[in-house]
C-alpha positions as CSV (number, residue, x, y, z in Angstrom):
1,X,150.6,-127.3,185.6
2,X,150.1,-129.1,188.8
3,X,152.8,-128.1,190.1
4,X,152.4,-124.4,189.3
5,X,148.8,-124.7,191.3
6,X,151.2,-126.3,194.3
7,X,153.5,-123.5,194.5
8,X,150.8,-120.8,194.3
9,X,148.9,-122.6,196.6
10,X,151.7,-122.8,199.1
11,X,152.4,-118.7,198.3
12,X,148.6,-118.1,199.6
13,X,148.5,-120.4,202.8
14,X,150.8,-117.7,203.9
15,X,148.0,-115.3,204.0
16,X,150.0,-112.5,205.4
17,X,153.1,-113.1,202.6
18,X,150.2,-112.8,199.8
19,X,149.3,-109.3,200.9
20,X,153.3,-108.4,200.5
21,X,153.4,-110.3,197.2
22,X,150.5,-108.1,195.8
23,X,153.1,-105.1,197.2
24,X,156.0,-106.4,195.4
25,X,153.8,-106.9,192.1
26,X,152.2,-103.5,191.5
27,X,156.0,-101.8,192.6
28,X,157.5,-104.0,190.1
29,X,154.6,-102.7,187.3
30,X,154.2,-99.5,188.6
31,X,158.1,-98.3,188.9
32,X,160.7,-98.8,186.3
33,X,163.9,-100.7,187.2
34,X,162.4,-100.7,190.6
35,X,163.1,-104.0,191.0
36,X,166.7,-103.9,189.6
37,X,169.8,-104.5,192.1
38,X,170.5,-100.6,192.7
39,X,166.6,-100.6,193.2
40,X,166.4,-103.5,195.6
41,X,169.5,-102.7,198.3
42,X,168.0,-99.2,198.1
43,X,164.8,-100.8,199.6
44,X,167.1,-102.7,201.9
45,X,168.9,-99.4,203.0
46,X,165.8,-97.5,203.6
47,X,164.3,-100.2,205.4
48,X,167.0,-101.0,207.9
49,X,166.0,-98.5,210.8
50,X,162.3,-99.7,210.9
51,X,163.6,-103.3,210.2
52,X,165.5,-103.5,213.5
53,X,162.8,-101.8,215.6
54,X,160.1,-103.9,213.8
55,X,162.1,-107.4,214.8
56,X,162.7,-105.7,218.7
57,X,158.4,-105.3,218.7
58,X,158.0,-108.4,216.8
59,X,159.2,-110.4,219.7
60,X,157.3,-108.5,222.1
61,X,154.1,-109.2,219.7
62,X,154.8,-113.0,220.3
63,X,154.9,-112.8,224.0
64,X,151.1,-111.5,223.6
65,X,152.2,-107.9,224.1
66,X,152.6,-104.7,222.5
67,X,155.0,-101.9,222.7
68,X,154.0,-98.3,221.4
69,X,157.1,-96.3,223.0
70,X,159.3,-97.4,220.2
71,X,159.1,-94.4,218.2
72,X,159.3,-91.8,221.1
73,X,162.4,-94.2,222.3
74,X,164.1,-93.6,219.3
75,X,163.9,-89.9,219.3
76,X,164.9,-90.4,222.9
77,X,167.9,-92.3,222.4
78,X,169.3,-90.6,219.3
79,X,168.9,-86.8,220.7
80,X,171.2,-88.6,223.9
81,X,173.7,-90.0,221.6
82,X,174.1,-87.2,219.6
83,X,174.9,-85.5,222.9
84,X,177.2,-87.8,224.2
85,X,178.9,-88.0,220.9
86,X,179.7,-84.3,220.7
87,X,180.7,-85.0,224.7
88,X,183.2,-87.9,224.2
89,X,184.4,-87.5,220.5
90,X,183.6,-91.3,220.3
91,X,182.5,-92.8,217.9
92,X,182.6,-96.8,220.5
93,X,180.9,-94.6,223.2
94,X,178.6,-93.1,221.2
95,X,177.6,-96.9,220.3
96,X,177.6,-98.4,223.6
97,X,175.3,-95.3,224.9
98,X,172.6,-95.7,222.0
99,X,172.4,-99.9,223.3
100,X,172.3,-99.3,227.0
101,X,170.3,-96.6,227.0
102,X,167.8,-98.3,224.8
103,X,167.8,-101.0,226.9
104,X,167.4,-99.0,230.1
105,X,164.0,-97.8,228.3
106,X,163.4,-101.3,227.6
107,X,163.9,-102.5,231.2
108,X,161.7,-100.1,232.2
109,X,158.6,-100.8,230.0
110,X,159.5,-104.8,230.6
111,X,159.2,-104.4,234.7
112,X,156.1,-102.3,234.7
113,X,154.5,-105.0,232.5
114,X,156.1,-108.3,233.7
115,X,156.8,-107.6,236.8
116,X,153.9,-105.7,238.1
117,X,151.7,-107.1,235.5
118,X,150.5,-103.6,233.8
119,X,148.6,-103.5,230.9
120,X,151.5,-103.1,227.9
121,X,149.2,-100.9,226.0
122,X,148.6,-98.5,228.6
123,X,152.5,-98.9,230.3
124,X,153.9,-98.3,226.7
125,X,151.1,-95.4,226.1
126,X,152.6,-93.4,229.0
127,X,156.1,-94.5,228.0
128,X,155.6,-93.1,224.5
129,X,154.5,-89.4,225.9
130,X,157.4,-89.6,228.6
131,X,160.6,-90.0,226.1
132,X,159.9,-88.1,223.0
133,X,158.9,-85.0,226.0
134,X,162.2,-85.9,227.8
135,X,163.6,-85.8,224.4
136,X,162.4,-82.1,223.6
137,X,162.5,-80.7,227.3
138,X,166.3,-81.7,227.4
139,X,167.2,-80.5,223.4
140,X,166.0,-76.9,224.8
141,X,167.8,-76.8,228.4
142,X,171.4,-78.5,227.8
143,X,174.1,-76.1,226.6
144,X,174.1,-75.6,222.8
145,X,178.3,-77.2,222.5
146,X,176.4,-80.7,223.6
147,X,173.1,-80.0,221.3
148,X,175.2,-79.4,218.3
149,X,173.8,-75.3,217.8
150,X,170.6,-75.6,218.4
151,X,167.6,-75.8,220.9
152,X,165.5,-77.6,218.2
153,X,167.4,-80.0,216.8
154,X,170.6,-82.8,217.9
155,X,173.2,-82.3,215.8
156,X,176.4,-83.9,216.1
157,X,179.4,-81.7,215.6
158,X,181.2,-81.9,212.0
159,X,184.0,-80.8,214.0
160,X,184.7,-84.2,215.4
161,X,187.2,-85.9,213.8
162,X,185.3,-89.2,213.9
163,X,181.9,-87.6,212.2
164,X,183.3,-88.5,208.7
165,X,183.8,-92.2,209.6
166,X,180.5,-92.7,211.3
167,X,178.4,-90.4,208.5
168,X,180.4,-92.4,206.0
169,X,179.4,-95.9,207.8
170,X,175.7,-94.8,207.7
171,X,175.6,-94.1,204.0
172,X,178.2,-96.1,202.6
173,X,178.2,-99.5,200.9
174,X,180.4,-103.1,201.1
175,X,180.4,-104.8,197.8
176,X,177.5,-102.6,196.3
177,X,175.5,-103.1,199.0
178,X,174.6,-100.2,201.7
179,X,176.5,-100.8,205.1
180,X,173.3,-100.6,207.2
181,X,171.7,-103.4,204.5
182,X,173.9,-105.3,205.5
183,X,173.5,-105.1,209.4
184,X,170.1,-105.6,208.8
185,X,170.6,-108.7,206.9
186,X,172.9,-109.6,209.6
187,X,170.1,-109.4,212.8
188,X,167.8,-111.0,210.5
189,X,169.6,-114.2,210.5
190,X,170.6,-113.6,214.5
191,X,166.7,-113.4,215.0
192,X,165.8,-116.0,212.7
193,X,167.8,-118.8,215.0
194,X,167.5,-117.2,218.0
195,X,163.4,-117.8,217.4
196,X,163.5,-121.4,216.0
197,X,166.5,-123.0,217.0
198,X,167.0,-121.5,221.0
199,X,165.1,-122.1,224.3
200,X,164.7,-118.5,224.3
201,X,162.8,-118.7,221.4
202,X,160.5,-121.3,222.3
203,X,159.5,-120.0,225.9
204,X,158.6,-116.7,224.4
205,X,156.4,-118.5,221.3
206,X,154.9,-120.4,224.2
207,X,154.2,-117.4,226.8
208,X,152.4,-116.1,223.7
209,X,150.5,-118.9,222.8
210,X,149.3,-119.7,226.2
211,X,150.8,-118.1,229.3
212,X,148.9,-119.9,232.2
213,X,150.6,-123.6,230.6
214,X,154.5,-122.0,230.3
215,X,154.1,-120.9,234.0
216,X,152.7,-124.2,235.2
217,X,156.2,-126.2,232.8
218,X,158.2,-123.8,234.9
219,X,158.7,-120.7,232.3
220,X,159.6,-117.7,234.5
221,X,156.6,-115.5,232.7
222,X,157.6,-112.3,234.4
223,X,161.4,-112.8,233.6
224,X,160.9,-113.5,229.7
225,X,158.4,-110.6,229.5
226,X,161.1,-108.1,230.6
227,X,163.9,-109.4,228.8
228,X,161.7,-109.5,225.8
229,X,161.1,-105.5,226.4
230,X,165.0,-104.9,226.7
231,X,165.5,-106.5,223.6
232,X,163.2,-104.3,222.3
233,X,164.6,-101.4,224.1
234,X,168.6,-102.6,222.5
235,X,167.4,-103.2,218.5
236,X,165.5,-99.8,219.1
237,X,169.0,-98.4,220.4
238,X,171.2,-99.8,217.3
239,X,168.4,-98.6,214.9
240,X,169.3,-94.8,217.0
241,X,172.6,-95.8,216.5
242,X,171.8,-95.9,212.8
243,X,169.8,-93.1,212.8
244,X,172.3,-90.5,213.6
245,X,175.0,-92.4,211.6
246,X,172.3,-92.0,208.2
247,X,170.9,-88.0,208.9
248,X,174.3,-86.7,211.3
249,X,171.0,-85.5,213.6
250,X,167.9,-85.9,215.6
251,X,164.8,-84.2,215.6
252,X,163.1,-84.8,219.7
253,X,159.8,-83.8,217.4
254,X,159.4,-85.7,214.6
255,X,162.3,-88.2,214.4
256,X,160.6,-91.9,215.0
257,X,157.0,-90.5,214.5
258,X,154.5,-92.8,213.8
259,X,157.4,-95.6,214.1
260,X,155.4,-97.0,216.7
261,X,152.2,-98.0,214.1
262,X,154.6,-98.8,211.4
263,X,156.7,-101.3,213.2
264,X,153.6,-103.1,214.5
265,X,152.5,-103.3,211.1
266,X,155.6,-104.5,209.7
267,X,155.2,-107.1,212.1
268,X,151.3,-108.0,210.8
269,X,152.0,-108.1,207.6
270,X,155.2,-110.5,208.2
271,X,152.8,-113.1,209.2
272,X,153.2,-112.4,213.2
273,X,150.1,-113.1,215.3
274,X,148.4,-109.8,217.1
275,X,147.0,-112.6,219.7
276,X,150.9,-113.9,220.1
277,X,152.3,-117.4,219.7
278,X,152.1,-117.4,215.8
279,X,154.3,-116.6,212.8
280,X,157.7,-116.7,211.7
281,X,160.3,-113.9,212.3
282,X,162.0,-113.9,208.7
283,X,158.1,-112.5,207.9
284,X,159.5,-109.3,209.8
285,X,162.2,-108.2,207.0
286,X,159.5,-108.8,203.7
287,X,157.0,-106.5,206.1
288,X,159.5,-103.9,207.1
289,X,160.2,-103.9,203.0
290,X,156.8,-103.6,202.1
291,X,156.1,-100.0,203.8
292,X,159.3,-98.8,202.1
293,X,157.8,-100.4,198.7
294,X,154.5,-98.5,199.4
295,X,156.5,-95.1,199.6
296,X,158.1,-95.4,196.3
297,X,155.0,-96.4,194.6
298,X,153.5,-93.3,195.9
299,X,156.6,-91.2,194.8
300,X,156.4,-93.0,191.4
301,X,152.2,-92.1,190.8
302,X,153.2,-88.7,191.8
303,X,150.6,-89.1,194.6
304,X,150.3,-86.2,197.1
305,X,152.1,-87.9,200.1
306,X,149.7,-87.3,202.7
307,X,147.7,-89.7,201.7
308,X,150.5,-92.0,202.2
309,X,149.5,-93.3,205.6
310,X,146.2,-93.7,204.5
311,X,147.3,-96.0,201.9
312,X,149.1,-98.3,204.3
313,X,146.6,-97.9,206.4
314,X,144.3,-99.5,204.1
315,X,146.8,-102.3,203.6
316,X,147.2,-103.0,207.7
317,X,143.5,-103.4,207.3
318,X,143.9,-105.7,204.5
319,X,146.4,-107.8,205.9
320,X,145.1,-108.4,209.4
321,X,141.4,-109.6,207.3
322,X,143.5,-111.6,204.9
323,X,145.3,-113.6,208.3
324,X,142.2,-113.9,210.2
325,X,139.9,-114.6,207.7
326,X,142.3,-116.7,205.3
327,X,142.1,-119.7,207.6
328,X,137.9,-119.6,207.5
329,X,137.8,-119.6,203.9
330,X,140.3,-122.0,203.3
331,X,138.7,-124.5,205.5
332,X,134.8,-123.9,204.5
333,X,136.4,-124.6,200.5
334,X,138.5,-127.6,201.7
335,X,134.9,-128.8,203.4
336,X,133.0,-127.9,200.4
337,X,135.5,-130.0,198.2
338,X,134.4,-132.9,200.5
339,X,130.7,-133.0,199.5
């Protein structure tokens, strides 16, 4: 019995894991076979775009900052590669486009906020309006061979002899599980020892903790910050990558919409800090999981799905009281234990 209260006990010092084991709990009574293995890598696979953009603004959470472009940056980045694709016929170029590009939008966000020292909120606010609008401006004015028809939509050409291989890739499996599960998987563990076991990892958990001490131990501040937004900029360029490899298009309107809010609280509710400094990155994937959790239960209940994102709405709220307010009540119990 003792030991029971130790591991439940351990479960809700991770205030922010407690939240997402509530999740997991009502989705497991809630939906049938939900929580079978066709039920969980189907979780995994619809989890993998918003996992890798949730781990790229994770790290910029733990530097202290904030990135809200991510969304427009995937719409961005996708409607590109699907033009390039349908350009080059390359399935390697198509690749290598999706990750510099990203990263050029990273590089951008990460000088006007380490460099010049700009608010990230308000930097990635403009950044946000500028790509998804290049992203729409562009679908309408480039020739319709390079948009794939249309002056709406990015669509890469089934005409291509490598669209088969690279739609098959984004919704094919290895060993039961779905290929883009399994890249997920694979940046988690990157992630994972790049945060605990690297240098890399330590400055940025530092510069989020307390910037004014890492510059005076001789942490470059401005340098991390940027690199920290190209990161950001290349996992939100893969998870383009993956985009158009899942959905053979990109929609400059709606595609990444709201990504932004949902990444950030993926983040939260992995147990990362707002303030910066805190949490463990392995936190990222069970958060990321969680949203896609919360759309299934709503499928299952039959709810009307606009009231979806009031739902996880509800549960940000939740989570961010549970992690700031956990600690307070934990302590004034453990000091009325005392008397």
């Amino acid at each position: 019995m003792k030991t029971v209260q130790k591991t439940i006990a351990r479960i809700w010092s991770n205030y922010s894991f407690a939240v997402i084991f509530v999740v997991i709990l009502l989705f497991y009574i809630m939906v049938s076979n939900g929580l079978t293995w066709g039920g969980i890598t189907n979780i995994l696979r619809h989890s993998a775009v918003i996992g890798l953009i949730s781990f790229g603004a994770g790290l910029v959470i733990i530097t202290g900052e904030i990135d809200l472009s991510v969304g427009s940056m995937l719409a961005f980045v996708a409607g590109f590669s699907v033009v390039i694709f349908n350009a080059t016929q390359s399935a390697i170029m198509t690749l290598l486009f999706a990750l510099l590009c990203g990263a050029a939008c990273g590089f951008i966000n990460g000088v006007l906020v380490g460099v010049a020292k700009m608010p990230s909120f308000i930097v990635t606010l403009a950044t946000m309006l500028i790509y998804r609008s290049l992203a729409q401006y562009y679908c309408q004015q480039m020739d319709t061979a390079l948009t794939g028809g249309g002056n709406s939509l990015y669509k890469m050409s089934r005409e291509v002899s490598s669209y088969d291989g690279l739609y098959g890739f984004g919704n094919g499996k290895f060993l039961t599980v779905p290929n883009v599960g399994w890249l997920l998987l694979l940046f988690v563990i990157l992630w994972v020892y790049i945060a605990t076991s690297t240098k890399f990892g330590k400055k940025i958990y530092a510069i989020g903790s307390n910037e004014r001490s890492s510059y005076l131990v001789g942490i470059n501040v401005a340098l991390n910050r940027t690199v920290v937004f190209v990161l950001c900029g290349i996992m939100v360029g893969l998870a383009s990558f993956l985009w158009i490899c899942m959905n053979g298009s990109a929609d400059p309107a709606t595609s990444g919409s709201g990504y932004e809010m949902y990444a950030i609280a993926a983040v939260v509710l992995g147990g990362i800090s707002m303030s910066g400094g805190k949490g463990r990155m392995v936190g990222i994937l069970f958060g990321a999981m969680s949203y896609t959790i919360i759309d299934k239960i709503i499928v299952a209940l039959k709810m009307d799905s606009l009231i979806n994102d009031t739902i996880k709405g509800v549960i940000l709220i939740v989570a961010i009281l549970v992690q700031t307010a956990g600690p307070e009540i934990r302590a004034s119990l453990h000091s009325l234990r005392r008397k």
